[in-house]
CHARMM internal coordinates of N, CA and C (Angstrom, degrees):
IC EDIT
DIST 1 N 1 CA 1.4571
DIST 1 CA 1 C 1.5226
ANGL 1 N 1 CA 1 C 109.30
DIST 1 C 2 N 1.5319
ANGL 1 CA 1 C 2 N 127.36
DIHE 1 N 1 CA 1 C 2 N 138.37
DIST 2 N 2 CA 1.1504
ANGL 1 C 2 N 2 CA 131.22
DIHE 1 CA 1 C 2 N 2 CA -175.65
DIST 2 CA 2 C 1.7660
ANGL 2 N 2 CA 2 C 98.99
DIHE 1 C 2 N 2 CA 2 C -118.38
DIST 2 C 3 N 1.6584
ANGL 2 CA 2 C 3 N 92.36
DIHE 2 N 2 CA 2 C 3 N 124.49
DIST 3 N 3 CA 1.3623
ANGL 2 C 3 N 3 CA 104.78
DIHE 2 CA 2 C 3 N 3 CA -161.33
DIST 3 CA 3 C 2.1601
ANGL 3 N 3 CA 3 C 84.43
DIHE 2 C 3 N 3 CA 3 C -117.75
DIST 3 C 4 N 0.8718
ANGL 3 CA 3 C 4 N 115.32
DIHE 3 N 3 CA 3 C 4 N 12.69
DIST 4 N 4 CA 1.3671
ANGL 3 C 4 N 4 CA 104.04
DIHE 3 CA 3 C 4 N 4 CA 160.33
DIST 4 CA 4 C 1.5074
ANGL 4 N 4 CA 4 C 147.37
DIHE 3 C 4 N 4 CA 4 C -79.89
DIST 4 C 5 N 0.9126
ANGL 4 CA 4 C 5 N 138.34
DIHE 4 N 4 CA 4 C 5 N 121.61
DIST 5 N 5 CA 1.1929
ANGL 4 C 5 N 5 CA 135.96
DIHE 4 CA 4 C 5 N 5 CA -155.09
DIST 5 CA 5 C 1.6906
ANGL 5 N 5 CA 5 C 107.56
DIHE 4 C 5 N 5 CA 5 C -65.78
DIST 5 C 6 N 1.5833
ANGL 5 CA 5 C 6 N 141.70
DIHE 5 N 5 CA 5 C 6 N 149.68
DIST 6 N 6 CA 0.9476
ANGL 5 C 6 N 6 CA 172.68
DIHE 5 CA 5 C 6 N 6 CA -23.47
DIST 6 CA 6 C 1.7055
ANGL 6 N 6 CA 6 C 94.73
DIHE 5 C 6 N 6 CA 6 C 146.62
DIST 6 C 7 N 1.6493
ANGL 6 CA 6 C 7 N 116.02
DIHE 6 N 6 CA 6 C 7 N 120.35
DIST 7 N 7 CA 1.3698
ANGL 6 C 7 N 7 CA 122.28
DIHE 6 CA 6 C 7 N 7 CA -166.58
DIST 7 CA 7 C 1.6401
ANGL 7 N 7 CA 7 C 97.19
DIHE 6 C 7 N 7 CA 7 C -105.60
DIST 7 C 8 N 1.5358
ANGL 7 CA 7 C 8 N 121.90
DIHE 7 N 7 CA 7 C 8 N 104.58
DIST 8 N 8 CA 1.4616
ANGL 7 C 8 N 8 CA 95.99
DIHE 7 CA 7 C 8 N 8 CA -169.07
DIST 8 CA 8 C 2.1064
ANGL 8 N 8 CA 8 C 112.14
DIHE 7 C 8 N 8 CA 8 C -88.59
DIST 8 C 9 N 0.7815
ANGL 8 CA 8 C 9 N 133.40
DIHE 8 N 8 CA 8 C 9 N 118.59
DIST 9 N 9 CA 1.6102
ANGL 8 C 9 N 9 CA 111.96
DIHE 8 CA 8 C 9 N 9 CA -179.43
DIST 9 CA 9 C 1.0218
ANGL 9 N 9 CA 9 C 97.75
DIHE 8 C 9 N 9 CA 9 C -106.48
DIST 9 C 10 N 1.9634
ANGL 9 CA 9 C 10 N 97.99
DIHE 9 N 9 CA 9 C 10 N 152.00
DIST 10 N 10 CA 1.8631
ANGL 9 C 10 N 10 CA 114.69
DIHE 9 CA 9 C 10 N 10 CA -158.61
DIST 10 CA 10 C 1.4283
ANGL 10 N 10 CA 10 C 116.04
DIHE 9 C 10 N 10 CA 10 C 46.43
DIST 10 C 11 N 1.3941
ANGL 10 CA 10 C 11 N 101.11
DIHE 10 N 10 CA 10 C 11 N 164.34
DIST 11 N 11 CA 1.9066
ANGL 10 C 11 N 11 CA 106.73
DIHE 10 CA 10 C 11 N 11 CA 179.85
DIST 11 CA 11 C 1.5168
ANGL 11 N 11 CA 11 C 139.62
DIHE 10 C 11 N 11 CA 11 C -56.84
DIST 11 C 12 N 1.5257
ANGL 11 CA 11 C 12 N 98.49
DIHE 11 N 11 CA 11 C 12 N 1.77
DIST 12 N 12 CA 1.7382
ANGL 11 C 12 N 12 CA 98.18
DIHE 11 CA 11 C 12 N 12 CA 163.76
DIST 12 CA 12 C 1.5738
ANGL 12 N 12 CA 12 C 90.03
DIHE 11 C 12 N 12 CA 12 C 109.12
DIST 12 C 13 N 1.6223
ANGL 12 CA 12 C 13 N 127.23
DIHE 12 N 12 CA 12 C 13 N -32.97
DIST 13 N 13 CA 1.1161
ANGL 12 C 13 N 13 CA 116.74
DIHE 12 CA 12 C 13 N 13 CA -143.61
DIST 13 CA 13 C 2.0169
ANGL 13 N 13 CA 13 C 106.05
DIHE 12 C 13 N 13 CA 13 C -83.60
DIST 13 C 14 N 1.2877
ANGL 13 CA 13 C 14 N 96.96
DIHE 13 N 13 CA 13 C 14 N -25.44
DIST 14 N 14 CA 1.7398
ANGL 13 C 14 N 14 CA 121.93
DIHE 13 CA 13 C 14 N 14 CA 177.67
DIST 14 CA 14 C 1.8003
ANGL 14 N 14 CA 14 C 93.79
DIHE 13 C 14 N 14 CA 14 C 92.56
DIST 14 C 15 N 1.3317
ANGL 14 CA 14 C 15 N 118.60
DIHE 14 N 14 CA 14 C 15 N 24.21
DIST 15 N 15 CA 1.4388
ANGL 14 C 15 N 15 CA 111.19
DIHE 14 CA 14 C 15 N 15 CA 149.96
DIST 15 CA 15 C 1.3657
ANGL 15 N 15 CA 15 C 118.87
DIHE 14 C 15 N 15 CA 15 C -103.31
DIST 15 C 16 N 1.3060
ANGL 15 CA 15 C 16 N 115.27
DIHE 15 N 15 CA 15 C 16 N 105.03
DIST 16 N 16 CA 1.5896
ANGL 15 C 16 N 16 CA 101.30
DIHE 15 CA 15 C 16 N 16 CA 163.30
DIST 16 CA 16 C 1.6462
ANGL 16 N 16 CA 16 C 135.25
DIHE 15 C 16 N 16 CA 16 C -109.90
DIST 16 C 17 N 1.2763
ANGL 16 CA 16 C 17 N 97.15
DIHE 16 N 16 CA 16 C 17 N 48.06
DIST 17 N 17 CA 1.4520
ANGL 16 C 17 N 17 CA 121.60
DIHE 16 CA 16 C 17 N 17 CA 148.64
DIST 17 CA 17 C 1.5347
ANGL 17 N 17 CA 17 C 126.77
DIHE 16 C 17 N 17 CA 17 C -19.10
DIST 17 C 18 N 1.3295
ANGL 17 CA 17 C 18 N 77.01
DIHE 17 N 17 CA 17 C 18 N -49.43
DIST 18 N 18 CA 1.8043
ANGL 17 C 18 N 18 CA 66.51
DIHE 17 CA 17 C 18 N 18 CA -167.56
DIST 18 CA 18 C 1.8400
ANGL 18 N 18 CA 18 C 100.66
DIHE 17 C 18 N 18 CA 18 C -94.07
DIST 18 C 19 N 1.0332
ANGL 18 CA 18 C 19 N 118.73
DIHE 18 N 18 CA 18 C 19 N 19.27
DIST 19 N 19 CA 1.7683
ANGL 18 C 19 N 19 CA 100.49
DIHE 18 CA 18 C 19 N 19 CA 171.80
DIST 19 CA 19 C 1.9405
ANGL 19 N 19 CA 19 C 93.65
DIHE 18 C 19 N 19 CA 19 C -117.95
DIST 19 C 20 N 0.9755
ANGL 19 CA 19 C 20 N 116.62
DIHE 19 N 19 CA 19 C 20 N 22.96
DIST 20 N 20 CA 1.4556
ANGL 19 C 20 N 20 CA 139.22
DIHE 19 CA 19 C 20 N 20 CA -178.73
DIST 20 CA 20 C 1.9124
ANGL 20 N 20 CA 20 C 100.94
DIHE 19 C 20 N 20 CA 20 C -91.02
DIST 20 C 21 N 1.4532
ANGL 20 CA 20 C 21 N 102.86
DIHE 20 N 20 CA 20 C 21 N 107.78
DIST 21 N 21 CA 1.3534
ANGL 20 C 21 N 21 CA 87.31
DIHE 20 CA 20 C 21 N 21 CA 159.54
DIST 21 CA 21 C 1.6923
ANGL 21 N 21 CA 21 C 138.90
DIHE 20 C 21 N 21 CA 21 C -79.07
DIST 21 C 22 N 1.3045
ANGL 21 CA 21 C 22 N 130.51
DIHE 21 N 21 CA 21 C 22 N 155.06
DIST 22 N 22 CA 1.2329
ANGL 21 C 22 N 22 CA 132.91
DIHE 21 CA 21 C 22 N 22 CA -153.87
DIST 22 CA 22 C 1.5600
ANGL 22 N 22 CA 22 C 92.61
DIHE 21 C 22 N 22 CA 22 C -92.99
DIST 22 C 23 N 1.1952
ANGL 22 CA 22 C 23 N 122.26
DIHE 22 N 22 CA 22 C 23 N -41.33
DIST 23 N 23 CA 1.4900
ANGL 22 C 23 N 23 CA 134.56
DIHE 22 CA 22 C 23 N 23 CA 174.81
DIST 23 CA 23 C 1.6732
ANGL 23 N 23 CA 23 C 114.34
DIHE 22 C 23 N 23 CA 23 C -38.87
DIST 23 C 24 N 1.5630
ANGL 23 CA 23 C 24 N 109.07
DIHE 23 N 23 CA 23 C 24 N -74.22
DIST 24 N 24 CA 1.4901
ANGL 23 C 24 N 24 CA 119.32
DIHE 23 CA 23 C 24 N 24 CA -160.44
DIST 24 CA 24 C 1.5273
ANGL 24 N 24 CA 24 C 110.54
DIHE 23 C 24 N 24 CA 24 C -134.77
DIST 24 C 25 N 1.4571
ANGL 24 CA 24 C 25 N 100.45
DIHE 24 N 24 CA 24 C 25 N 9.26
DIST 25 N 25 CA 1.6314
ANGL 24 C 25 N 25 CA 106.29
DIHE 24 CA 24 C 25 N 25 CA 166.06
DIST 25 CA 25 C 1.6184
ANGL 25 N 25 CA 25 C 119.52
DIHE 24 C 25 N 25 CA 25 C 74.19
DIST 25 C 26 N 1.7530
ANGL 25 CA 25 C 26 N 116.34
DIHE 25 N 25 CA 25 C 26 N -10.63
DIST 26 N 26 CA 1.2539
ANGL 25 C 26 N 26 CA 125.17
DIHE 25 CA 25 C 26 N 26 CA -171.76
DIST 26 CA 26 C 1.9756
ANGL 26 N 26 CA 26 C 99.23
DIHE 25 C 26 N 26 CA 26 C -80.10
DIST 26 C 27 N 1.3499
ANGL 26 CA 26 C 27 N 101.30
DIHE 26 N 26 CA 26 C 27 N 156.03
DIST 27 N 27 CA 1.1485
ANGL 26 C 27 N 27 CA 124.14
DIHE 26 CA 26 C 27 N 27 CA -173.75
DIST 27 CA 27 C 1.7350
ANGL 27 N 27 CA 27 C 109.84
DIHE 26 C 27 N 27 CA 27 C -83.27
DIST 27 C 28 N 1.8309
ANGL 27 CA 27 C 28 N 100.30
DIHE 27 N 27 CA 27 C 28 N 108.48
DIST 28 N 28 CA 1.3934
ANGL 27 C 28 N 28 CA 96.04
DIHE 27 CA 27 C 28 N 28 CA 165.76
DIST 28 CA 28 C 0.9925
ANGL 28 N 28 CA 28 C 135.26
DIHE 27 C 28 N 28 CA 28 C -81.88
DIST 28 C 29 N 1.4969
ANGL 28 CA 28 C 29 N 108.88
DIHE 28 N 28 CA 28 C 29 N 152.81
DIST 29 N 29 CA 1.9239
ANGL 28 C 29 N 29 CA 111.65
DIHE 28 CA 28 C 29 N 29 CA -175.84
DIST 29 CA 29 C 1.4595
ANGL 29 N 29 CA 29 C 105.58
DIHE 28 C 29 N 29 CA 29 C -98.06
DIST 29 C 30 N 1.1946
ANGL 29 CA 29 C 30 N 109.26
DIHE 29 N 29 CA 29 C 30 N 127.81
DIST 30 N 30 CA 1.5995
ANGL 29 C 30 N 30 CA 125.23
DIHE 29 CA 29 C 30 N 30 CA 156.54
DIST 30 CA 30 C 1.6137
ANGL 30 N 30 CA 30 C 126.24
DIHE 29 C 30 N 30 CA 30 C -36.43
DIST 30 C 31 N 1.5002
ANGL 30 CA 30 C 31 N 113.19
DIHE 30 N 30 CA 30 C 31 N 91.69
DIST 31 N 31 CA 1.5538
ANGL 30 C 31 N 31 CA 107.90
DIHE 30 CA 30 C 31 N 31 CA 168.69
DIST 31 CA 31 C 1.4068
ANGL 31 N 31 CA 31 C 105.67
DIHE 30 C 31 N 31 CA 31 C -113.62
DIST 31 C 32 N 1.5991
ANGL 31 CA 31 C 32 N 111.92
DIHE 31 N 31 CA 31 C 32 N 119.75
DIST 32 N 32 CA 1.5616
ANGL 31 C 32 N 32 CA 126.41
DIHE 31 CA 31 C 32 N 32 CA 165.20
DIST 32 CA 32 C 1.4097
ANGL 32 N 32 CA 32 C 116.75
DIHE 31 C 32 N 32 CA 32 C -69.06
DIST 32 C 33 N 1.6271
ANGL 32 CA 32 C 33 N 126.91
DIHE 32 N 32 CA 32 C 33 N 127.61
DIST 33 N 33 CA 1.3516
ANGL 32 C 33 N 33 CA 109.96
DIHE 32 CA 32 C 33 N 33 CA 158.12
DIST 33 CA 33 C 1.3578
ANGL 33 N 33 CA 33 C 113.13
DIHE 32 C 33 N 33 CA 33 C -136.45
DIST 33 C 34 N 1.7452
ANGL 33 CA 33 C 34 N 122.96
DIHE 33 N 33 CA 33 C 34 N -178.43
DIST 34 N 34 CA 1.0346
ANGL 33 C 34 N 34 CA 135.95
DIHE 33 CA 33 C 34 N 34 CA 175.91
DIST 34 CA 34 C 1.7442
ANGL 34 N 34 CA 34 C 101.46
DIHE 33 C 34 N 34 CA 34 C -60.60
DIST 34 C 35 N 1.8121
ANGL 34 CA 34 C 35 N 129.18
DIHE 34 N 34 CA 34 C 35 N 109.49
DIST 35 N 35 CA 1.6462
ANGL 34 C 35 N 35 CA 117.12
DIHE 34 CA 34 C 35 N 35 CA 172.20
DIST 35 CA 35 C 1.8647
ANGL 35 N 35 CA 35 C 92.25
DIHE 34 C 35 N 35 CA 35 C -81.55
DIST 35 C 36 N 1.3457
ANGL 35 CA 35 C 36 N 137.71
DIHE 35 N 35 CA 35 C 36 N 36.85
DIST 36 N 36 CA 1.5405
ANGL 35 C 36 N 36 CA 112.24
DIHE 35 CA 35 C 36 N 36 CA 153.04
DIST 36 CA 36 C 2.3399
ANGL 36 N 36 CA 36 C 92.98
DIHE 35 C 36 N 36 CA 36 C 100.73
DIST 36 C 37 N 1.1639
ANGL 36 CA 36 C 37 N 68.66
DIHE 36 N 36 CA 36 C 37 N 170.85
DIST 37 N 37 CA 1.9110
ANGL 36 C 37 N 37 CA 79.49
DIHE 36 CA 36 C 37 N 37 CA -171.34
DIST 37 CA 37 C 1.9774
ANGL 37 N 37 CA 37 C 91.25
DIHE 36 C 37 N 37 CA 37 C -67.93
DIST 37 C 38 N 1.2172
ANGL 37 CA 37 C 38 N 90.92
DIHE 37 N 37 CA 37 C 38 N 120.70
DIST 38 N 38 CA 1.6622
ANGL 37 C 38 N 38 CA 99.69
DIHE 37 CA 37 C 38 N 38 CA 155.89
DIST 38 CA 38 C 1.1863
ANGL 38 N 38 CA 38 C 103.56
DIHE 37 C 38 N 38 CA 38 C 98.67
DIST 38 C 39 N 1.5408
ANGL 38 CA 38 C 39 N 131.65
DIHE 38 N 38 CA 38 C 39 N -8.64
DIST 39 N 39 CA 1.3482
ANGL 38 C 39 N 39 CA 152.21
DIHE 38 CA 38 C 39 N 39 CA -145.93
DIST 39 CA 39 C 1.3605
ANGL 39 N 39 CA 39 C 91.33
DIHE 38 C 39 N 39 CA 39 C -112.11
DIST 39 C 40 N 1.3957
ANGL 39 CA 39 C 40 N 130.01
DIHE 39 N 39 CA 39 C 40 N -75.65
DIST 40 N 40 CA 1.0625
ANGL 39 C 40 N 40 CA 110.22
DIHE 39 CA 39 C 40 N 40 CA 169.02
DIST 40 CA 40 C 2.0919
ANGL 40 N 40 CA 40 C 91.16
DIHE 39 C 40 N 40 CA 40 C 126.76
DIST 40 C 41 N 1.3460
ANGL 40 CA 40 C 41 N 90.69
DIHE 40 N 40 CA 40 C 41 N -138.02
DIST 41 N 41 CA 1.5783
ANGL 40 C 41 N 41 CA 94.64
DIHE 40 CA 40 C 41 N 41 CA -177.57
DIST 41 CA 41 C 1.5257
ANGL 41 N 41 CA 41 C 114.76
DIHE 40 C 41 N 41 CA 41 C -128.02
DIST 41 C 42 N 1.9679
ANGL 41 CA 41 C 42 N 137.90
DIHE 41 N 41 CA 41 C 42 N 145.81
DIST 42 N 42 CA 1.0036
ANGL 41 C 42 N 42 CA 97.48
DIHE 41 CA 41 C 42 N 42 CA -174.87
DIST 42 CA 42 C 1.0297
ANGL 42 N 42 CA 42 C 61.92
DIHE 41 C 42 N 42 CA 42 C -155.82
DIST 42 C 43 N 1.7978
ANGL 42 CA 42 C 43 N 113.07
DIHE 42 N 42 CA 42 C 43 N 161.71
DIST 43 N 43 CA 1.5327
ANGL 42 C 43 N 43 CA 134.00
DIHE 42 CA 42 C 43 N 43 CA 158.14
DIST 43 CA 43 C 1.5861
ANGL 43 N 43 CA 43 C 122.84
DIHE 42 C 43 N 43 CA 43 C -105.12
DIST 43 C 44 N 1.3365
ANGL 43 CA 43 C 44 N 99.54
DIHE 43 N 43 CA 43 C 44 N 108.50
DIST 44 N 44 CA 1.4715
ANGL 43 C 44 N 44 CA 104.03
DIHE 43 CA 43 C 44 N 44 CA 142.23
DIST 44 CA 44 C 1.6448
ANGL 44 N 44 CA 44 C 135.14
DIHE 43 C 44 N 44 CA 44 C -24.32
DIST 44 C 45 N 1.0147
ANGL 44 CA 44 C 45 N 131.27
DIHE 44 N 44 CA 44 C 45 N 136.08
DIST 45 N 45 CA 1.4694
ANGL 44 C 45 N 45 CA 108.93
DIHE 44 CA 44 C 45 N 45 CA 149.25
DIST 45 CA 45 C 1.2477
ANGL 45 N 45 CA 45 C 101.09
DIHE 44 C 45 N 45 CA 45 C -126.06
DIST 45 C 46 N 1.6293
ANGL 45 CA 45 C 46 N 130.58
DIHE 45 N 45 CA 45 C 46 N 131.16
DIST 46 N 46 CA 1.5133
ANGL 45 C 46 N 46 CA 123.86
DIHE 45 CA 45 C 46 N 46 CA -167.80
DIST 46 CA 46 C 1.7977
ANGL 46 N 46 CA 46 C 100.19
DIHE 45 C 46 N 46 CA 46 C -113.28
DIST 46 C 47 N 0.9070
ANGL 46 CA 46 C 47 N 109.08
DIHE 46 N 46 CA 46 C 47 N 132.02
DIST 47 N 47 CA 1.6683
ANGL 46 C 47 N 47 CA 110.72
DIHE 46 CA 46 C 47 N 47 CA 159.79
DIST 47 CA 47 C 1.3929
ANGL 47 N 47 CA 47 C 125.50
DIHE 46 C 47 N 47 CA 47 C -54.02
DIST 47 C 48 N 0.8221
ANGL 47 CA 47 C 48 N 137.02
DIHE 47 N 47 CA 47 C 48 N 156.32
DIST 48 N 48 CA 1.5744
ANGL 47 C 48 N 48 CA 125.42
DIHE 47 CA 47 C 48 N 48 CA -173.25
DIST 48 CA 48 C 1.9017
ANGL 48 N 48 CA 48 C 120.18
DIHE 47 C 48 N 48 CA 48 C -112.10
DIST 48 C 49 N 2.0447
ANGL 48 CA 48 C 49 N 77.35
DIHE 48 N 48 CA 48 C 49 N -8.07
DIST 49 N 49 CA 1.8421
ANGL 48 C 49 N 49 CA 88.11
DIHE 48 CA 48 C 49 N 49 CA 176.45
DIST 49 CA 49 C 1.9755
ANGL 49 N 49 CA 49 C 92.26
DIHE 48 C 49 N 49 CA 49 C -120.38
DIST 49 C 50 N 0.9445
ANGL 49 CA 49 C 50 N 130.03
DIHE 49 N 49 CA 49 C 50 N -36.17
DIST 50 N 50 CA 1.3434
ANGL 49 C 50 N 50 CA 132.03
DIHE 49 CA 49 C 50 N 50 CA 163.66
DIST 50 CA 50 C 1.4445
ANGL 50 N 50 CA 50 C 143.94
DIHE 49 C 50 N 50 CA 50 C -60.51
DIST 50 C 51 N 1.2123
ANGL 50 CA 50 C 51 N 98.94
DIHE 50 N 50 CA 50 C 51 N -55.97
DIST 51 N 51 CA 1.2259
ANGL 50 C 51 N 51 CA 125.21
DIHE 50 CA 50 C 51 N 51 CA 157.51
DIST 51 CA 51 C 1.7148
ANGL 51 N 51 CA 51 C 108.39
DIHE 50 C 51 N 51 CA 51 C 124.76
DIST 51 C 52 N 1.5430
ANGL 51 CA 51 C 52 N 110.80
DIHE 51 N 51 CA 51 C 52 N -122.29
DIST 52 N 52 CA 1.8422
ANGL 51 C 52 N 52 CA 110.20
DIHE 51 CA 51 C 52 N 52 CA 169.40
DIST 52 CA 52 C 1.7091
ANGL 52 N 52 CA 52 C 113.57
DIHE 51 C 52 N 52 CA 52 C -60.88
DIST 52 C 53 N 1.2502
ANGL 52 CA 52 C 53 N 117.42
DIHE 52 N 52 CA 52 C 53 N 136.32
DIST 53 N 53 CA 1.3046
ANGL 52 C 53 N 53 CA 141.35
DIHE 52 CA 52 C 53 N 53 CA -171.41
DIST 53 CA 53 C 1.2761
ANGL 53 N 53 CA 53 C 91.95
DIHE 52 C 53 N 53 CA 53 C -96.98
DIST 53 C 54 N 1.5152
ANGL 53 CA 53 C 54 N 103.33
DIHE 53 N 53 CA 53 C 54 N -100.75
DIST 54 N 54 CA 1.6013
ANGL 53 C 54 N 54 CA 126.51
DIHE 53 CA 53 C 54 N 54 CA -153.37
DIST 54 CA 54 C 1.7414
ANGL 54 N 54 CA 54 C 114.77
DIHE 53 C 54 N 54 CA 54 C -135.72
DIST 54 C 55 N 0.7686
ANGL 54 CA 54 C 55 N 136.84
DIHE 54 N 54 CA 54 C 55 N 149.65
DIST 55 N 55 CA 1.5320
ANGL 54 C 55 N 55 CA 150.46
DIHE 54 CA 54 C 55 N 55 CA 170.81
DIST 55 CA 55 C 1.5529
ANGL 55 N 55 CA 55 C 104.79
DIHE 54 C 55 N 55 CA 55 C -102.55
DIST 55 C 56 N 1.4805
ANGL 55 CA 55 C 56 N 98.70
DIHE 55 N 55 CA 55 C 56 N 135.68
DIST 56 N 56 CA 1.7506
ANGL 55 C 56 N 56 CA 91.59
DIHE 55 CA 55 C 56 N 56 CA 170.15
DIST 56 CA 56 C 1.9023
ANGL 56 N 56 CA 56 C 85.52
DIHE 55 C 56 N 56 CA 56 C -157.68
DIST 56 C 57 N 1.7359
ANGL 56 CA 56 C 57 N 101.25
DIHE 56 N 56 CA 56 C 57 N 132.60
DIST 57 N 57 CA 1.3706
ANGL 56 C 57 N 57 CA 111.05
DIHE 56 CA 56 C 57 N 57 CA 139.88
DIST 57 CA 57 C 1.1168
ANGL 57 N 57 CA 57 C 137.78
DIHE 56 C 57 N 57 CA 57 C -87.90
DIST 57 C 58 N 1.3281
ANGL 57 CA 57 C 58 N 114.58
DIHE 57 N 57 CA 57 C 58 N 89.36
DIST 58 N 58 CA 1.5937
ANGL 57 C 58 N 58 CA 121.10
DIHE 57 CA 57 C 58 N 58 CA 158.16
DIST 58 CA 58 C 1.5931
ANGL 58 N 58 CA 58 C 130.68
DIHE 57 C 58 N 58 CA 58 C -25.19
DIST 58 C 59 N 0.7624
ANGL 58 CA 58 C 59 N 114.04
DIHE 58 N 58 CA 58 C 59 N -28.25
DIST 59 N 59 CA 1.7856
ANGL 58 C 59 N 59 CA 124.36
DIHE 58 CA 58 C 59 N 59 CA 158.48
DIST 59 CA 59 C 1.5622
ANGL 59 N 59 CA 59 C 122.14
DIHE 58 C 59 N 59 CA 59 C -111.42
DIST 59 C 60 N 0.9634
ANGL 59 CA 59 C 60 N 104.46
DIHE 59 N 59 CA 59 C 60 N 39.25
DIST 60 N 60 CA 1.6583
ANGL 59 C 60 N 60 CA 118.09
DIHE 59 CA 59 C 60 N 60 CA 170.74
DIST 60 CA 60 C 1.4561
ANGL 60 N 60 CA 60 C 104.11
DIHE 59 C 60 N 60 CA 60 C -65.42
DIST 60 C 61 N 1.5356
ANGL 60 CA 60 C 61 N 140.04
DIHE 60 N 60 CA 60 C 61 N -64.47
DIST 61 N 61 CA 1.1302
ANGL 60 C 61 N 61 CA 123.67
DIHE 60 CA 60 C 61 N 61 CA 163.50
DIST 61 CA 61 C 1.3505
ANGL 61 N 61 CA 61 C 148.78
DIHE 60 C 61 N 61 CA 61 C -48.35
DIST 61 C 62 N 1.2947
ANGL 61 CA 61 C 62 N 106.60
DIHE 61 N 61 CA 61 C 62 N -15.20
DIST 62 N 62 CA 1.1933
ANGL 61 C 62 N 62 CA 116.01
DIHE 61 CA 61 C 62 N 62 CA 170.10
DIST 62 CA 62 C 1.6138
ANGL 62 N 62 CA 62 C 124.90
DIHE 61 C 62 N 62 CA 62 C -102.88
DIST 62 C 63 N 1.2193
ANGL 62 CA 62 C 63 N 107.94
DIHE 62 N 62 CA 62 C 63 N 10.83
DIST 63 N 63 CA 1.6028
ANGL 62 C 63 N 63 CA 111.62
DIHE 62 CA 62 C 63 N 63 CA -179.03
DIST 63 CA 63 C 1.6392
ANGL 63 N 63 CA 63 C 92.65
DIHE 62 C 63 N 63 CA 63 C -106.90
END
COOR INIT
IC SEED 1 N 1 CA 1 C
IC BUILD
């Protein structure tokens, strides 16, 4: 029996648009880092022919 919890990737919705660059259309990869004391945690998504995409805090509602 697998009592582990469920890995969800992207927002559930099956659009992943938004880790899509607007530039060259290639698919960004997710880098998490430390945003600093009080900051908390935030992901990058970097292009791999562009470079930085987008920033998103994942716990924005809850801070």
């Amino acid at each position: 029996m697998n009592d582990r919890p469920g890995i969800q990737f992207g927002d559930g919705s099956g659009n992943e648009k938004y880790r899509t660059c607007a530039e060259c259309g290639a698919d960004c990869k997710p880098d998490p880092f430390d945003a600093g004391e009080g900051g908390g945690i935030r992901i990058a998504f970097v292009c791999p022919n562009c470079g930085l995409h987008s920033v998103v805090d994942p716990f924005e509602d809850s801070r």
